[in-house]
C-alpha positions in Angstrom: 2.5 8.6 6.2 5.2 5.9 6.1 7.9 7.8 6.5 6.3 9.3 10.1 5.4 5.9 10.7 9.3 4.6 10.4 10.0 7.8 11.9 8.3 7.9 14.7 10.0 6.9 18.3 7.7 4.1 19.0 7.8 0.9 22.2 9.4 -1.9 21.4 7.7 -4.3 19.5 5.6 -2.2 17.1 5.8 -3.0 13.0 5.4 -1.3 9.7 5.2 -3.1 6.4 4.0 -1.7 3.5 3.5 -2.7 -0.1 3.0 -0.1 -3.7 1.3 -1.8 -6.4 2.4 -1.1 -9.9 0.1 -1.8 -13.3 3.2 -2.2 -14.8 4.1 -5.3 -12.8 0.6 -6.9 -12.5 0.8 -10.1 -13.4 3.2 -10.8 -10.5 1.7 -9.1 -7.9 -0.6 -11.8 -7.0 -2.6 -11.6 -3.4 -0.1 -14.3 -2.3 3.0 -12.3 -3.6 1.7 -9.2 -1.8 1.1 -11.1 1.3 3.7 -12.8 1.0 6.1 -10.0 1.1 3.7 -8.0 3.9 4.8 -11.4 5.8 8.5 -10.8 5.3 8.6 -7.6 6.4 7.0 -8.4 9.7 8.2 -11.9 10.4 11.9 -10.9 10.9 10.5 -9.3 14.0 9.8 -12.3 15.7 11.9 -15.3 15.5 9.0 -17.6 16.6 7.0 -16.4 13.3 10.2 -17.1 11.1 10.4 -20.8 13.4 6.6 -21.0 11.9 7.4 -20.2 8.8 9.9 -22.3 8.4 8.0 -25.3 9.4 5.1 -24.4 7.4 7.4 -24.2 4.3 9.2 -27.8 4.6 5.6 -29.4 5.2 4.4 -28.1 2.0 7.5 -28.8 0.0 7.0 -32.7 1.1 3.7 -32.7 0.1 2.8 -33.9 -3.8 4.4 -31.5 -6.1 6.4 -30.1 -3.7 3.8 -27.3 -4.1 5.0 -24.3 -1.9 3.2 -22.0 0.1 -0.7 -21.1 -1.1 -2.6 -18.0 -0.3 -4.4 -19.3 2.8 -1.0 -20.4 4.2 0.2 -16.7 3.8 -2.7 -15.5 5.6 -2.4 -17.5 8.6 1.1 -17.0 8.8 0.6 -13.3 8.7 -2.0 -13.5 11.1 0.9 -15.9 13.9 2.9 -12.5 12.9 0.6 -9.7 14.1 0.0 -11.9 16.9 3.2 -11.6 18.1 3.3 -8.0 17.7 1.7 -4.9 20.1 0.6 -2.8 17.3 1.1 -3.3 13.8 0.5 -1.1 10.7 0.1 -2.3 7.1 0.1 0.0 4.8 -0.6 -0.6 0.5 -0.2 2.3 -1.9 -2.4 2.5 -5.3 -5.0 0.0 -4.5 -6.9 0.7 -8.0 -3.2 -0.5 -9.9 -3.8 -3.8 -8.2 -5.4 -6.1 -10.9 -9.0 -6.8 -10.5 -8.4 -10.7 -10.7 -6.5 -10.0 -7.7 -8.5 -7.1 -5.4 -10.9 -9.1 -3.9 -8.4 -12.4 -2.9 -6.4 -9.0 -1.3 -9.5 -7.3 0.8 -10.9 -11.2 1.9 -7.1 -11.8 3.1 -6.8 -8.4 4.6 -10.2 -8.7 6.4 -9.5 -12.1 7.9 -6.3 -10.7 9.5 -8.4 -7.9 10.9 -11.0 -10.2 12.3 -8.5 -12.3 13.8 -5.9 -9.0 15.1 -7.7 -6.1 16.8 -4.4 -4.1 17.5 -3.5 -4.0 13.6 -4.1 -1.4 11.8 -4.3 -1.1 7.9 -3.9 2.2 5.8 -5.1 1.8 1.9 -4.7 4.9 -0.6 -6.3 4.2 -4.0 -8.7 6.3 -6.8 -12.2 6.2 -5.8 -12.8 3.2 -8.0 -11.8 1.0 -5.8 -14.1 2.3 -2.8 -17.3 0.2 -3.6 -14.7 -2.5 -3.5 -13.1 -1.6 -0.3 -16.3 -0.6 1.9 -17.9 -3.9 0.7 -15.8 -6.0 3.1 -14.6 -2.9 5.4 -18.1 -0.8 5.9 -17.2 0.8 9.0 -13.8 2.2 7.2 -12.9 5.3 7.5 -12.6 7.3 3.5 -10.3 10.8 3.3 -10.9 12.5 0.3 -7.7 14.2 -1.4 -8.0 16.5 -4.3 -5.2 18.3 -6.1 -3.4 21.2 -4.8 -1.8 23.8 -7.5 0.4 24.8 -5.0 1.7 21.2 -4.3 2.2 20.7 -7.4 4.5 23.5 -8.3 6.2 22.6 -5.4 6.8 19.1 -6.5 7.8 20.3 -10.0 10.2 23.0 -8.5 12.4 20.5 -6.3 12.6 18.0 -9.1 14.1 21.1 -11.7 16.3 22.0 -8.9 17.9 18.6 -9.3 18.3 18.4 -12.7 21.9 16.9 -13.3 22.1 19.1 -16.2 20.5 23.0 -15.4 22.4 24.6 -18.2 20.3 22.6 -20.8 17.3 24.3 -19.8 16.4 27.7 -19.9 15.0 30.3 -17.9 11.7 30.5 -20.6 11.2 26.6 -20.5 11.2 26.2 -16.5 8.8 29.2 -16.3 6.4 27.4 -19.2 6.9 24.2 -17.2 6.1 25.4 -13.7 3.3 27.1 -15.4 1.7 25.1 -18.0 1.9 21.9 -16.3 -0.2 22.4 -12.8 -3.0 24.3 -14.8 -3.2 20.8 -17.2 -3.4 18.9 -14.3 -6.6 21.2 -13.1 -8.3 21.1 -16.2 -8.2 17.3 -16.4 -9.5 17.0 -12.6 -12.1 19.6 -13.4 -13.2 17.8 -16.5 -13.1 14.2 -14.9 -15.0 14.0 -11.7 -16.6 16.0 -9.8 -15.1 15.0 -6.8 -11.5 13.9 -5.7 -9.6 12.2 -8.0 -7.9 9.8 -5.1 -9.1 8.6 -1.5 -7.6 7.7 0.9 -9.1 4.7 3.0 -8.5 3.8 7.3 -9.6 0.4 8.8 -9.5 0.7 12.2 -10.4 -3.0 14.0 -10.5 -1.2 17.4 
């Protein structure tokens, strides 16, 4: 979905900025780090945001501590960026690898953007464990279900064995066990774990 959105032949004036959390990285992906780099994406379309940020950033150096930028400072700022925008789209992959200390400061943040930006738009993909979460503060939000495709899979598996920098180390037995063993495991573990899809994807529309 990013890609079309980058991709697509859009007016002038329309942003994308999109973020992936990681478990791995967790403990630095705070809601102010994510915002933070939302922010950076879209302020260097308008120079009158990256004016405000500036500003915003000396005043709170000068202040005791010199103590940078806090979450609610990232929040407004994003908002003064949207603002100066037609149409913007914010998009965060793996919502459920985002550390539950940190969710909640993330879906308050994102919902007072919304509240204060009808033309944005924001696109959320995440495991179903994070929909309670998500329609809590977003309960008009649209929720796609996605489920795993066998096909897809082999698919996947296929173009990633056709760029093996080394084909000659495999052979024509392993690739077949591979292209066979591996998308019927991941079947069996969907079938055993839920009974429905094993991701969602999740729309908030403002408008």
């Amino acid at each position: 979905m990013i890609d079309s959105l980058c991709n697509e032949p859009s007016e002038e004036g329309i942003a994308t900025a999109m973020f992936y959390c990681d478990f791995r990285d967790r403990q630095e992906q705070t809601t102010a780090n994510i915002m933070g780099t939302i922010l950076n994406q879209l302020a260097v379309r308008g120079g009158e945001v990256m004016e405000y940020m500036g500003r915003e950033f000396q005043q709170a150096k000068k202040e005791v501590g010199g103590r940078g930028l806090r979450l609610p400072d990232m929040v407004e700022m994003l908002k003064q960026a949207v603002a100066a925008l037609p149409r913007v789209f914010i998009c965060i992959d793996a919502l459920d690898e985002c550390h539950p200390q940190h969710l909640l400061d993330l879906l308050v943040s994102l919902k007072g953007v919304l509240q204060d930006s009808p033309r944005t738009r924001i696109f959320l993909t995440g495991r179903p464990q994070v929909e309670a979460q998500v329609t809590r503060y977003f309960p008009d939000c649209a929720i796609v279900p996605v489920s795993p495709r066998v096909d897809d899979v082999k698919r996947y598996l296929e173009n990633k064995l056709d760029r093996d920098p080394g084909p000659g180390e495999m052979s024509v037995r392993l690739r077949a066990d591979i292209l066979e063993i591996i998308p019927r495991r991941i079947s069996e573990m969907y079938v055993r774990a839920s009974t429905g899809p094993t991701s969602c994807i999740i729309l908030l529309y403002t408008g």
